[in-house]
VEXROTI-940296 format. One record per residue (C-alpha): z, x, y. Coordinates in steps of 0.1 Angstrom, whole numbers, plus 2048, in hexadecimal, padded with zeros to 3 digits. Layout:
N
   Z   X   Y
   Z   X   Y
...
This chain:
386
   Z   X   Y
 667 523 0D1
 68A 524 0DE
 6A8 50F 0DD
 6C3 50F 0F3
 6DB 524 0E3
 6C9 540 0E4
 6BA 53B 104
 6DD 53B 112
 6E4 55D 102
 6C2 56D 109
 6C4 562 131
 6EE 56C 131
 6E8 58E 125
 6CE 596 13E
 6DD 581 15C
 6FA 59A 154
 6E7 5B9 152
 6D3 5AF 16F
 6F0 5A2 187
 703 5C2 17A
 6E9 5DA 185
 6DF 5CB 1A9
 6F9 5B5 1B9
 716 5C4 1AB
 70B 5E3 1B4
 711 5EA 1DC
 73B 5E5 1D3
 73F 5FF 1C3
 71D 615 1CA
 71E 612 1F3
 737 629 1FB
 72B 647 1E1
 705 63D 1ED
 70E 640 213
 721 65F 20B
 706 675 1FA
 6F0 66A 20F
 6FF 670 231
 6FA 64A 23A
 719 62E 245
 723 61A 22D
 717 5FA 23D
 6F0 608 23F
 6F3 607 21D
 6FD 5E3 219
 6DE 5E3 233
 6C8 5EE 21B
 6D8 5D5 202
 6D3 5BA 21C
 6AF 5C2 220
 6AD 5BA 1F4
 6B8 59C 1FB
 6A3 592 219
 686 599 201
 695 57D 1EC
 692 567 20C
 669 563 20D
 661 569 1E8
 67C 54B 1D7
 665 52F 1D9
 646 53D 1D2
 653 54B 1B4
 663 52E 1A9
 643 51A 1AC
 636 532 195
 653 52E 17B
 64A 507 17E
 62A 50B 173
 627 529 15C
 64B 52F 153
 667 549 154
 65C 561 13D
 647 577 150
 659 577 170
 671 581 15D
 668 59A 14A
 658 5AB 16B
 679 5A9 17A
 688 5BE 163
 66D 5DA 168
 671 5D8 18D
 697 5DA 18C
 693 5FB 178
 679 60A 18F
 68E 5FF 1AB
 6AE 60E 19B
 69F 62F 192
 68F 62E 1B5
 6B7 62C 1C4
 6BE 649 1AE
 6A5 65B 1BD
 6AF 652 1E0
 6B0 672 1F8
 6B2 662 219
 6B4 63E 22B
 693 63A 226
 68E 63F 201
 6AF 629 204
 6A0 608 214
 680 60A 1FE
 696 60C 1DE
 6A9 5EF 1EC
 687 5DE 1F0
 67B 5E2 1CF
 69D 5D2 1C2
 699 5B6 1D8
 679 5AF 1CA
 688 5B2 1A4
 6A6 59C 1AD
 690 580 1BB
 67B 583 196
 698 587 183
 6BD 575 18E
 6C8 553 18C
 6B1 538 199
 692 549 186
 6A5 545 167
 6B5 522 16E
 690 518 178
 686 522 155
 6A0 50F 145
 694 4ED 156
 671 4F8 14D
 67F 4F8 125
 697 4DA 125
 691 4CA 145
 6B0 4B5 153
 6C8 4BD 12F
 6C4 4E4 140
 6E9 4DC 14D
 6F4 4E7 12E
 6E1 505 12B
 6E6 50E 152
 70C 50E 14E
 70D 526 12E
 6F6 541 13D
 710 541 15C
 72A 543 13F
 71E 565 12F
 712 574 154
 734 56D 161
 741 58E 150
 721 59F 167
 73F 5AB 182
 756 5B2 167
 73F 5C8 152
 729 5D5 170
 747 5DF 188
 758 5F4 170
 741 604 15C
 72D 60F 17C
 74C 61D 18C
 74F 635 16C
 72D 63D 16C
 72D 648 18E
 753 655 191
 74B 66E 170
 723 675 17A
 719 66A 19A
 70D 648 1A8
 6E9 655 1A2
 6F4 651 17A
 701 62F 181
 6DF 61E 18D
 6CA 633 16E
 6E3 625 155
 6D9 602 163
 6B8 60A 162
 6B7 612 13C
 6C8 5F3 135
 6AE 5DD 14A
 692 5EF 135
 6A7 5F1 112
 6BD 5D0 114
 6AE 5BA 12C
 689 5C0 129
 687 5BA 105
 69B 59A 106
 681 58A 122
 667 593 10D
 670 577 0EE
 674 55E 108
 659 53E 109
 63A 543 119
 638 525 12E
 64E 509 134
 657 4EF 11C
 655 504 0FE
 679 4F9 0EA
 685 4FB 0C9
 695 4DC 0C7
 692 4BA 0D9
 6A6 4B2 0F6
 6AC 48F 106
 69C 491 129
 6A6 473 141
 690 466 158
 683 47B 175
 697 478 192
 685 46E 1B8
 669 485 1C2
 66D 486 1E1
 695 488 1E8
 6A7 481 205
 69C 49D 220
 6BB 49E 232
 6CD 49F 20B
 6BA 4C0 206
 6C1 4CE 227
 6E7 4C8 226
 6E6 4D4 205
 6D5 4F7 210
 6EB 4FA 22B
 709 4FC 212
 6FE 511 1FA
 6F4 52A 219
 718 527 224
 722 52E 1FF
 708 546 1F6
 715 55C 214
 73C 55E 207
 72E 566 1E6
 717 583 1F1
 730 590 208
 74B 58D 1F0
 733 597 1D5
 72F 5B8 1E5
 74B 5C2 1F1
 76E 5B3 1E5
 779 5D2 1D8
 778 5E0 1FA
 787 5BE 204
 7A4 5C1 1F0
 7AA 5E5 1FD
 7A9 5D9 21C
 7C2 5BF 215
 7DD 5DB 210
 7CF 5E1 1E6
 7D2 606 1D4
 7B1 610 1C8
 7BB 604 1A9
 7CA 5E4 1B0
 7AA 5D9 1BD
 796 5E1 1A0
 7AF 5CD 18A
 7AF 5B2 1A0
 788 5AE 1A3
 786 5B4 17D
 794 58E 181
 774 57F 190
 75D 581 16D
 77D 574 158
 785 559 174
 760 551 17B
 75A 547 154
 77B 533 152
 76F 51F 16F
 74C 518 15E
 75B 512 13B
 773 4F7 151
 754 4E8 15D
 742 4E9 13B
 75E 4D5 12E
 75D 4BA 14D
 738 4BB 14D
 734 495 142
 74F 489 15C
 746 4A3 17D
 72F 4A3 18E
 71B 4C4 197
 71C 4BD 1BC
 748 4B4 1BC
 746 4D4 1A4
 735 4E6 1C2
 74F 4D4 1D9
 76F 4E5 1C6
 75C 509 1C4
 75C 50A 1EE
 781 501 1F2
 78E 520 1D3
 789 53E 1E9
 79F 52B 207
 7BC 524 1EE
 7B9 547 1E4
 7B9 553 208
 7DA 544 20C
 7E7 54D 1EB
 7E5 574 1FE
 800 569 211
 819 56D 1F4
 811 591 1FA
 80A 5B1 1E1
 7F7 5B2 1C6
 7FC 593 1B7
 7ED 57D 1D6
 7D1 596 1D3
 7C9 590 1B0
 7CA 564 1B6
 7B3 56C 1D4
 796 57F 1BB
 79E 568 1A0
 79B 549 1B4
 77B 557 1C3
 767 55F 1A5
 775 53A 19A
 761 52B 1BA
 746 543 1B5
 741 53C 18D
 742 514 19A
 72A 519 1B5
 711 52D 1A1
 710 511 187
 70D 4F9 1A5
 6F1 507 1B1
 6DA 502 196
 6E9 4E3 189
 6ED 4D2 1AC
 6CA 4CD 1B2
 6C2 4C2 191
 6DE 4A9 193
 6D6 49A 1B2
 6AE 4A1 1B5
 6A2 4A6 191
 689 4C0 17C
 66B 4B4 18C
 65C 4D1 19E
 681 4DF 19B
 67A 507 19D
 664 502 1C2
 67E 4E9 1CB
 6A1 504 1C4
 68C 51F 1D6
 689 50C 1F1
 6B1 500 1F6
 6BC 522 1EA
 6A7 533 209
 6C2 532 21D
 6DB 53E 20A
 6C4 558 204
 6C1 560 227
 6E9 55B 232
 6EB 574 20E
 6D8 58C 21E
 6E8 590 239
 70E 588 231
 715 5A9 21C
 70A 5BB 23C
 71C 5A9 255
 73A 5A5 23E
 73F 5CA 240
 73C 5CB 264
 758 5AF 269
 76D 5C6 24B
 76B 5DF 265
 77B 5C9 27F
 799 5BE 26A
 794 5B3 240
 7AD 597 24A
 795 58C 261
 775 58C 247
 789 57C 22D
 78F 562 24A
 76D 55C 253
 763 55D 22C
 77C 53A 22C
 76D 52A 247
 74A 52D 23A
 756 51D 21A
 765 503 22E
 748 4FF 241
 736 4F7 222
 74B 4DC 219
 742 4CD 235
 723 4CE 232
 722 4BB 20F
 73A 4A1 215
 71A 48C 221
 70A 490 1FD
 70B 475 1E9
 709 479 1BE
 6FB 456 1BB
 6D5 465 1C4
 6D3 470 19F
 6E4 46B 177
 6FB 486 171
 6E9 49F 15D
């Protein structure tokens, strides 16, 4: 039995632990990695790209399975691929050994991050999971915050090799045993919940494909920026320093954006939440025009605000507008592309940051545009508010 409470603190935990330890890594990990390996920097965020292309084919299979059987196991695997893949990058000796680490975490992050455990939350309190989905995002937010820092230590005092066992240990000591308490199968709550009606079966195709498109467009500026905004910042004229401050901002800025929308739940809708997260990261853009550090720091804050929206947005979004019915096969299937674009985005990202950072962050803005664009045909009225 589980009620929400706790299933919000179980699932932010381990979205932390798990974000912390794969996504967050290639920012600070890419450079040391490339380095003691003899590699360029951007083959590793190759090798990142290829986890995330892994994601691409295995999302809605697995979240079939979570419709039917629940999170629990999927998770819990998750965590022990993450640490195999993990110990397997500390291991690394060669671009080889590199890629097939980078495999293995792909394989653990498709188990493991967001959509499997928003998917698991529908499956325990169906459409109320808005609730629910928004204070997991809450805790996770700090993933960057915790993960960036404490993995520079680790690797400036013992090696990057250090960094990925520490996250290892806490997939297997904090994260493991965590997944393990969670329900069996779905529908197994503590307490009731009133579940409104099912929304249409079969929704609007062109609604689903719109929607996909956008939170591809989206999903790439997060991944990119995900991976690399330290080295963005540098690029931007930052010290070393300064740019670790400023992305220290995203978790902080990403959890005052979701608490804002927890607060405005009742009156805003998921999908005009999704439209404010796109149009953050141009403000902030602009806002680098005031020059030195403190444009800087309103460009990372104003990102992870967007970001912390969007990832709320994209498990609430199609609960909103589509309903629970069949909801983990139907948010692998609009999150394929933004699985795909993720894949590839961090990789080409770097390329373009070779080019000119001004011109990434440029390119960053246009895809967010882009996916304004691409919503402003979406209507709210298919479904209730959740």
């Amino acid at each position: 039995m589980i009620t929400p409470r706790r299933a919000v603190l179980q699932l932010g935990v381990t979205q932390t632990v798990g974000y912390a330890s794969s996504a967050y890594l290639p920012a600070v990990l890419a450079a040391p990695m490339a380095k003691t390996l003899g590699l360029a920097t951007p083959t590793v965020f190759a090798a990142y790209a290829g986890a995330l292309l892994a994601t691409v084919v295995l999302g809605p299979a697995i979240g079939r399975r979570v419709d039917r059987h629940g999170a629990r196991g999927v998770l819990v695997l998750s965590n022990l691929v993450l640490a195999a893949g993990l110990i397997s990058l500390a291991l690394a000796q060669g671009p080889w050994m590199l890629f097939a680490a980078w495999a293995l975490m792909g394989l653990g992050m498709a188990l493991g991050h967001y959509d499997v455990a928003f998917a698991g939350l529908v499956g325990w309190f169906g459409a109320a999971a808005r609730g629910p989905i928004t204070g997991v995002t809450l805790i996770a937010g700090f993933a960057s915050t915790i993960g960036w820092p404490l993995t520079a230590s680790v690797a400036d005092h013992h090696g990057w090799r250090a960094a990925c066992l520490l996250w290892a240990g806490a997939q297997l000591a904090l994260a493991l045993p965590l997944h393990l308490t969670l329900p069996s199968g779905p529908g197994d709550v503590g307490e009731p919940t009133d579940r409104p009606p099912l929304a249409p079966a079969n929704p609007p195709l062109v609604a689903v494909l719109l929607l996909a498109s956008a939170f591809a467009a989206m999903s790439a500026v997060g991944a990119a920026l995900g991976a690399q905004l330290p080295l963005l910042l540098k690029g931007l004229g930052a010290t070393p320093g300064q740019a670790l401050a400023a992305a220290a901002l995203v978790g902080p800025a990403q959890v005052l954006a979701r608490l804002a929308e927890w607060g405005l739940a009742r009156r805003l809708h998921p999908l005009n939440a999704a439209r404010i997260a796109v149009l953050l990261l141009p403000i902030g853009a602009g806002l680098t025009l005031v020059g030195g550090p403190v444009g800087l720091m309103a460009l990372a804050a104003l990102y992870g605000a967007g970001n912390g929206l969007f990832t709320i947005a994209r498990g609430s979004a199609p609960l909103a507008l589509f309903g629970p019915g069949g909801y983990g096969a139907r948010l692998g299937l609009i999150a394929m592309p933004g699985r795909l674009t993720q894949a590839l985005a961090p990789f080409a990202f770097a390329l373009v940051m070779g080019i000119s950072p001004i011109v990434a962050l440029t390119a960053a803005c246009l895809a967010c545009l882009t996916a304004l664009a691409l919503m402003a045909p979406l209507s709210t009225r298919w479904a209730e508010t959740v």
